[in-house]
C-alpha positions in Angstrom: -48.6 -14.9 59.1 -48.5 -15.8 62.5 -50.9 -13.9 65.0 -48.5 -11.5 66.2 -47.5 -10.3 62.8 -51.2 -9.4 62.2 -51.7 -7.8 65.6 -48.9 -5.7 64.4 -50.0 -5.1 61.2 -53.1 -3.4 62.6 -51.7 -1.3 64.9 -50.0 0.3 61.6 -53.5 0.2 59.7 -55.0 1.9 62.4 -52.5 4.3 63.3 -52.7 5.3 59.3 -56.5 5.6 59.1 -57.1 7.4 62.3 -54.1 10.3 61.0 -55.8 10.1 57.6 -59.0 10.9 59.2 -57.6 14.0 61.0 -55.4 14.5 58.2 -52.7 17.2 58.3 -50.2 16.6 60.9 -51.9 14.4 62.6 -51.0 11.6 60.0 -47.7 11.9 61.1 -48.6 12.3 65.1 -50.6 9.5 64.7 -48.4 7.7 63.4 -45.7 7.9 66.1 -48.2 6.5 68.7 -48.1 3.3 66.6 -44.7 3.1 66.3 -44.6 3.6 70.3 -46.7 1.2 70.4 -44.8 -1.6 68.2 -41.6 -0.5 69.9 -42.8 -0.1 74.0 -45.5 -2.6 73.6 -44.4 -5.5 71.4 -40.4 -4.7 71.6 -40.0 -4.2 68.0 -36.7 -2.6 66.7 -37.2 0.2 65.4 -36.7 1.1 61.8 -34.7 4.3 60.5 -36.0 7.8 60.3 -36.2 9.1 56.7 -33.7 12.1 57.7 -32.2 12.3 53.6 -35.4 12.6 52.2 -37.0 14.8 55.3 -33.8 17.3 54.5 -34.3 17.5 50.9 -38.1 18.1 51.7 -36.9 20.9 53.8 -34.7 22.7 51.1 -37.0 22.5 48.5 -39.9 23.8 50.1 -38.0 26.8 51.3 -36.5 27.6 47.7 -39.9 27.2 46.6 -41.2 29.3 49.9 -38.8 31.8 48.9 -39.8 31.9 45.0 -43.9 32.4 46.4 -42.8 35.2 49.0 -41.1 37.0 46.3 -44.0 36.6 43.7 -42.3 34.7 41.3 -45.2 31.8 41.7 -47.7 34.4 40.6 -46.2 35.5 37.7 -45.2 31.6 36.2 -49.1 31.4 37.3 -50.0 34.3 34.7 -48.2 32.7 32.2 -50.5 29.8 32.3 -53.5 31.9 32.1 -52.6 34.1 29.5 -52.8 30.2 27.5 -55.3 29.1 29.0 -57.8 32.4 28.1 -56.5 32.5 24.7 -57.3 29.3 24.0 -60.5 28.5 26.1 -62.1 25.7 23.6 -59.4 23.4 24.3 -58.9 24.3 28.6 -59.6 20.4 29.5 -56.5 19.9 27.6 -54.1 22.8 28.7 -55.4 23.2 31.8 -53.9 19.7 33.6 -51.1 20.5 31.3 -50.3 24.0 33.2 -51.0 22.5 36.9 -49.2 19.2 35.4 -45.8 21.4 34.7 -46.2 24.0 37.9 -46.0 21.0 40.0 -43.0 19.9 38.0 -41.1 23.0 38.4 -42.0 23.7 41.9 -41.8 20.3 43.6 -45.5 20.4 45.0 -49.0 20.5 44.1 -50.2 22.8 46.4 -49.7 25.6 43.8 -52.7 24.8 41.9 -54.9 26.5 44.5 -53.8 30.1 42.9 -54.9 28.7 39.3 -57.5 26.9 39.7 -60.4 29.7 40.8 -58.8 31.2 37.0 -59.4 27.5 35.3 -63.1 27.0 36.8 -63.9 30.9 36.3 -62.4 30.4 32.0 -64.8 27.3 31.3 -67.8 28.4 33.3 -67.5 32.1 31.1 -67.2 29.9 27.8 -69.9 27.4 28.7 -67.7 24.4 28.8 -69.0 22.4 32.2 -66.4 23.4 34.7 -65.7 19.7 36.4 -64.0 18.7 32.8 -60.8 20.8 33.4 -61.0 20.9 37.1 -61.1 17.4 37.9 -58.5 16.6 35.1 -55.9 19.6 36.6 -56.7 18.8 40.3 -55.4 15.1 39.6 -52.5 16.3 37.2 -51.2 19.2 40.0 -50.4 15.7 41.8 -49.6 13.1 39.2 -46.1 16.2 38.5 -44.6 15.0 42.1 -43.1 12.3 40.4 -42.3 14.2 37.6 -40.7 16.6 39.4 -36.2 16.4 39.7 -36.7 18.1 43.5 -39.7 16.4 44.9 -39.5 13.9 47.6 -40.8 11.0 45.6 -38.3 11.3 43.7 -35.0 12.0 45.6 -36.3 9.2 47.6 -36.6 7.0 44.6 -33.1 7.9 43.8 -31.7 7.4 47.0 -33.3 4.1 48.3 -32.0 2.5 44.7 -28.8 3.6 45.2 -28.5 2.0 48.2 -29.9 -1.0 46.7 -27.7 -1.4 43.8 -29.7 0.7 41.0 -27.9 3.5 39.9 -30.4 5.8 38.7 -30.2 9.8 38.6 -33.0 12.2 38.9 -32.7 13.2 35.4 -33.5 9.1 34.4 -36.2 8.8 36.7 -38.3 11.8 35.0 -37.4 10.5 31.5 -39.4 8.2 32.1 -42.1 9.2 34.2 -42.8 12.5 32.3 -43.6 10.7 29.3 -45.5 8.3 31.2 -47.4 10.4 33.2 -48.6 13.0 30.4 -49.7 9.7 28.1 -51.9 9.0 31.5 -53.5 12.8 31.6 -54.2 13.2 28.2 -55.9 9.9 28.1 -57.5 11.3 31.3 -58.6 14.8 29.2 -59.9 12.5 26.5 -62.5 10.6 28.8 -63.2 14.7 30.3 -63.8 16.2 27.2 -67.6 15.3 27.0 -68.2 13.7 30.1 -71.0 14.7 32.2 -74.4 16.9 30.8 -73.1 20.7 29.2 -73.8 23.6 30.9 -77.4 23.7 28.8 -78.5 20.9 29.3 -77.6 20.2 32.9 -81.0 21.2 35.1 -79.3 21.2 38.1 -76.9 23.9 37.1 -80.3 25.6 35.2 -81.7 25.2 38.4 -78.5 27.4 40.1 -79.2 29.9 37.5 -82.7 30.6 37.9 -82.0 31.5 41.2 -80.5 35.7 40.8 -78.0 35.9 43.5 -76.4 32.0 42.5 -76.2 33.6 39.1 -74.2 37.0 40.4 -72.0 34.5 42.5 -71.2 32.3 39.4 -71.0 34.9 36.9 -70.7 38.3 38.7 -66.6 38.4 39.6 -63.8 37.1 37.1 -60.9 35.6 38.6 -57.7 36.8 37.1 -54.0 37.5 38.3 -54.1 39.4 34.9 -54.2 42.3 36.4 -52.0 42.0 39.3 -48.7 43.7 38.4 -45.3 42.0 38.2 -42.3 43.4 39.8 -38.9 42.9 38.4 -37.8 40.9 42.1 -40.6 38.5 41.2 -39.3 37.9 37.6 -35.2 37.5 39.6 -37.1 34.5 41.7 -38.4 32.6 38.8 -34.8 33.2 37.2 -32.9 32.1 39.9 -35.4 29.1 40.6 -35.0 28.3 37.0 -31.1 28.3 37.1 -31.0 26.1 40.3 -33.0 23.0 38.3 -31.0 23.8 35.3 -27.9 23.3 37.7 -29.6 19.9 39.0 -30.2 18.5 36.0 -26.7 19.7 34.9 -25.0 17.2 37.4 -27.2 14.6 36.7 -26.8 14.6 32.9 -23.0 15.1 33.3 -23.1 12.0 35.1 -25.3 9.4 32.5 -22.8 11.0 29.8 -20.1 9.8 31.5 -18.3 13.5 32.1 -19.1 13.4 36.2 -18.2 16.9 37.3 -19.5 16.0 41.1 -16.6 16.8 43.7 -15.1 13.8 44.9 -14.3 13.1 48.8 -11.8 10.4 50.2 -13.7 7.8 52.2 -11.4 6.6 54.7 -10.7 3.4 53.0 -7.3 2.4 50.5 -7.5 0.5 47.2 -5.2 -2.4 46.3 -2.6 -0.1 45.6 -2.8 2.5 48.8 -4.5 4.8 47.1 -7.6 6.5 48.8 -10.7 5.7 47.2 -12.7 8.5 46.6 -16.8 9.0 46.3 -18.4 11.8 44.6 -20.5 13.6 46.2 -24.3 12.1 46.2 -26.9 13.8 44.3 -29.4 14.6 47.5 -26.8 16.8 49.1 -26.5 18.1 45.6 -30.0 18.8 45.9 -30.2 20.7 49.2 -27.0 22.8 48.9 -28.3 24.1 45.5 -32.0 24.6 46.6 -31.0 26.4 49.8 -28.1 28.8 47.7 -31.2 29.6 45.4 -33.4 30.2 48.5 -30.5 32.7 49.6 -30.2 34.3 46.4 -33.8 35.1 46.2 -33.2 36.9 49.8 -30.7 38.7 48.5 -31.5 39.5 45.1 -34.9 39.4 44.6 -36.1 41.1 48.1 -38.3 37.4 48.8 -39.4 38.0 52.8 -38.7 35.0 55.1 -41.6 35.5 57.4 -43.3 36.0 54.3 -42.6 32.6 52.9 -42.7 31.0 56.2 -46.8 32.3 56.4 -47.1 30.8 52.7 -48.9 27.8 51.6 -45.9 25.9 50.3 -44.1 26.3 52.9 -46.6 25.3 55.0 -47.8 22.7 53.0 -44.2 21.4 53.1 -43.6 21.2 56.4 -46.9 19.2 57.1 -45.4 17.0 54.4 -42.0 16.1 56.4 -43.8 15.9 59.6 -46.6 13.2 57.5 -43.0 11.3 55.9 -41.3 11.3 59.3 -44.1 9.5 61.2 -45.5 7.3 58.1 -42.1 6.0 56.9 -40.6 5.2 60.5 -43.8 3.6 61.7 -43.7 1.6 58.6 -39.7 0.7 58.4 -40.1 -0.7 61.7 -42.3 -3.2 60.8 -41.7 -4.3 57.4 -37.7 -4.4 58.6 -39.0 -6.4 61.5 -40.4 -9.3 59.5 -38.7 -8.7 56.7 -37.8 -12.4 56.3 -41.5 -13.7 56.1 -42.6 -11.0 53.9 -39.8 -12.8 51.5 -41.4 -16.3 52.1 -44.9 -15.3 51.6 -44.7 -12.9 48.5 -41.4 -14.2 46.8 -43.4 -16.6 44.4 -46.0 -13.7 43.4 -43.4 -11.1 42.7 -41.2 -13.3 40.8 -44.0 -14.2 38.7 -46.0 -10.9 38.4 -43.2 -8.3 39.6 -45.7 -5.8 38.2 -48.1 -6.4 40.9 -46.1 -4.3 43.3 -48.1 -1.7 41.7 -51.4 -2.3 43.3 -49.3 -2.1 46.7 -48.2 1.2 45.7 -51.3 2.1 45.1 -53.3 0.4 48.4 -50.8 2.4 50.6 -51.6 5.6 48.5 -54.5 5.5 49.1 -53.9 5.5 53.0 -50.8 8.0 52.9 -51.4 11.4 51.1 -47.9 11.7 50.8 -46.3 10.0 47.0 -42.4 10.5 49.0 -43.8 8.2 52.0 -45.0 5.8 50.0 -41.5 5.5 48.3 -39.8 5.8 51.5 -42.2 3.1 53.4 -42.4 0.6 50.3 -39.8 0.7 48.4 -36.8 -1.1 50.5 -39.4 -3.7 50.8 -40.0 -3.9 47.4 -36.2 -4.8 46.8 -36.2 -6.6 49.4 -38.5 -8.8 47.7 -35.9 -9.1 45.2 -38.0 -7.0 42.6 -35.9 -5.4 39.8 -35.2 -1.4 39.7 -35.8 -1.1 36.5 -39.7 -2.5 37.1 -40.0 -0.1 40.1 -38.9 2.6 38.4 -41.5 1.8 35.9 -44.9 1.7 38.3 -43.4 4.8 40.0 -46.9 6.7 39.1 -49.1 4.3 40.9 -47.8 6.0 44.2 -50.7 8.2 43.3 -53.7 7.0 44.8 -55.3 9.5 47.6 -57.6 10.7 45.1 -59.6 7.7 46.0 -60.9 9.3 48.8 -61.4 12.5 48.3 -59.9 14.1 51.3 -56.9 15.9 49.8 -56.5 19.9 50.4 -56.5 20.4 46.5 -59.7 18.4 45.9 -61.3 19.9 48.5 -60.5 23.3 47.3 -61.2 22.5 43.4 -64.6 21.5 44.6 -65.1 24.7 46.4 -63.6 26.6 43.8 -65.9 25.5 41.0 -69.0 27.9 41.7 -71.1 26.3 38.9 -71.8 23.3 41.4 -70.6 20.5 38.9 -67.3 19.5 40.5 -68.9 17.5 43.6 -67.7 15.3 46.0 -70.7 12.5 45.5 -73.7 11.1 47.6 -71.6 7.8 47.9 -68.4 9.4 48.3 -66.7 7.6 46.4 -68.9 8.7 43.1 -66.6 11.7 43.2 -65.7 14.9 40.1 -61.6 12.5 40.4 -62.3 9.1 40.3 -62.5 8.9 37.0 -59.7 10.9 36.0 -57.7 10.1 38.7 -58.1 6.2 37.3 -57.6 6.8 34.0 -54.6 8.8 34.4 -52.5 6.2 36.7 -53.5 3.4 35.3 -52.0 4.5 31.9 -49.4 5.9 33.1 -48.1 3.2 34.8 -48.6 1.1 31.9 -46.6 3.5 29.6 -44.0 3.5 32.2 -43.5 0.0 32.6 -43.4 -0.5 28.9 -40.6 2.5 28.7 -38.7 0.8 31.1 -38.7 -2.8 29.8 -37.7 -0.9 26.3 -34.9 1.0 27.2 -33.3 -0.7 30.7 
């Protein structure tokens, strides 16, 4: 690397620590005054601007805006903790389970913060040491964005392999990541099932209870959505948010089968005999048409409020998401498309012995970006660029998880402050955190799994 390379390199490391430190929007802010400066200062090119992902981000989050403003999210969050109080003894298993398959459904982890005031309120009643479920579900309500057909990881996965010559659908991506990625949280619920001191035994948390009003906060109020009624509208959402993944995955497993039933557009151009080839139409704008048509059904038929849904947490969360993706992925496509011929040079001989490896880049960046879809959108041209094979990236797709690291992300935060025993903690050395653990335990496997899954069946 010559000394300009590097020079440019940490303009991009800084812009991404300094947004990471502010966090928010400011990661994607930030991130434009690095790629102002690569493009004003040093003359860089600059890359392209993730629009298809950025407009699929944009659908989904309002279908899923919708399906919260009509209180369909509440009711699919009863659901879960009607399981998770009738079976209490086993909540460090069903509990990342439900936040594992919310996240799924929905596209985004943000709606674990509804559930999990219910998951640390079940374990502290039944004595089981609240930070076992919680850290375990706080790390699985993120590991289901790439396990989820309308999240941006994976649209973008989809996408960017397409244009690189691996055709892959949605529905192939979470075949194998599903599998992969519950392997890698039950493993994680395994190593939580007995890990810290119980409840009993623990004289710090003995040492909360001594004191009268630490006991009333812990034990005085239940938190339920048990008793929170559930209107017929909210029940239409979830149906017609239920109907529009079941269209998705329709299309995409019409397609593996062979039966395409995509509508087909001319492109402009002739084959050898004059006729006009056509090109069906491409599974993100599949995406966004059917998101926002379920988005307008749940207007119309299940009462959902827009300025309700705009004021929501997922919809907010979501657009801090394409705000983070469009300054993240842009700052970071201008410089890796920049040098993209040294990069070849310099890591062609370690990929092409360890492809694999690209996994701990994933991961590096992850732990920079809290944002799975920029990761993909930033690393992964470059990752075929380095002549890597879809199949293998397909494979590591979980270790795009890694902003548990540091635990500076919304839904630790909250778990931490939701857990009023005291035992889920962000520790004295920071990194000695309630996630590590999990959070390592969890990706690791998984990625492992889905590797192995990959180099079975592609």
């Amino acid at each position: 690397m010559d000394p300009l390379m590097i020079i440019e390199l940490l303009v991009v490391l800084l812009a991404l620590y300094v947004g990471s430190r502010y966090g928010s929007l400011a990661l994607g802010a930030i991130s434009g005054i690095g790629l102002a400066i690569l493009v004003f200062g040093f003359q860089m090119k600059p890359g392209t601007p993730p629009t298809d992902v950025i407009y699929i981000i944009i659908a989904a989050v309002t279908c899923a805006g919708m399906l919260q403003a009509a209180g369909g999210m509440d009711w699919m969050i009863q659901l879960a903790e009607k399981l998770l109080r009738k079976h209490p003894d086993s909540i460090t298993f069903l509990a990342p389970l439900c936040t594992f398959f919310l996240t799924v459904m929905v596209g985004t982890g943000h709606v674990v913060y509804t559930l999990m005031p219910i998951i640390c309120d079940i374990a502290l009643k039944k004595g089981i040491r609240p930070e076992r479920p919680c850290g375990v579900a706080s790390i699985a309500s993120q590991v289901g964005i790439t396990c989820s057909p309308i999240a941006a990881a994976v649209a973008s996965f989809v996408v960017i392999s397409s244009a690189n010559g691996f055709e892959v659908t949605n529905l192939q991506v979470i075949a194998v990541t599903i599998p992969a990625c519950l392997c890698g949280l039950m493993a994680a619920a395994a190593c939580s099932y007995r890990r810290g001191l119980d409840l009993d035994k623990d004289p710090k948390f003995q040492e909360r209870c001594n004191d009268p009003e630490t006991y009333k906060f812990m034990y005085g109020n239940t938190a339920t959505l048990l008793d929170k009624e559930v209107s017929k509208e909210a029940k239409m959402s979830v149906y017609i948010f239920l109907a529009a993944l079941g269209c998705i995955v329709l299309f995409s497993v019409c397609q593996i089968v062979g039966c395409d039933i995509r509508p087909s557009f001319a492109t402009g151009k002739l084959d050898a005999d004059g006729n006009p080839i056509m090109k069906p139409l491409a599974m993100n704008l599949i995406i966004q048409i059917v998101m926002i048509a379920a988005a307008a059904f749940m207007i119309l038929l299940a009462k959902a409020q827009p300025k309700k849904a705009v004021a929501g947490a997922v919809w907010q969360s979501g657009m801090v998401a394409v705000v983070a993706i469009y300054g993240i992925a842009w700052l970071a496509d201008t410089y890796f498309s920049n040098y993209m011929d040294e990069m070849n040079a310099g890591l062609k001989d370690i990929v092409s012995a360890y492809p694999w490896a690209i996994a701990l880049a994933f991961f590096a960046v992850s732990v920079l970006i809290n944002s799975q879809g920029a990761v993909v959108v930033a690393m992964l041209p470059l990752a075929y660029s380095l002549g890597i094979p879809g199949a293998v990236l397909l494979g590591v797709l979980p270790s795009v998880y890694g902003y548990f690291f540091i635990p500076n992300y919304p839904s630790d935060i909250a778990t931490v402050n939701f857990d009023r025993s005291g035992t889920t903690v962000i520790g004295k050395y920071l990194l000695n955190h309630s996630f590590m653990m999990p959070g390592l335990v969890s990706v690791i496997t998984s990625t492992v799994v889905g590797y192995c899954i990959t180099m079975i069946f592609f």
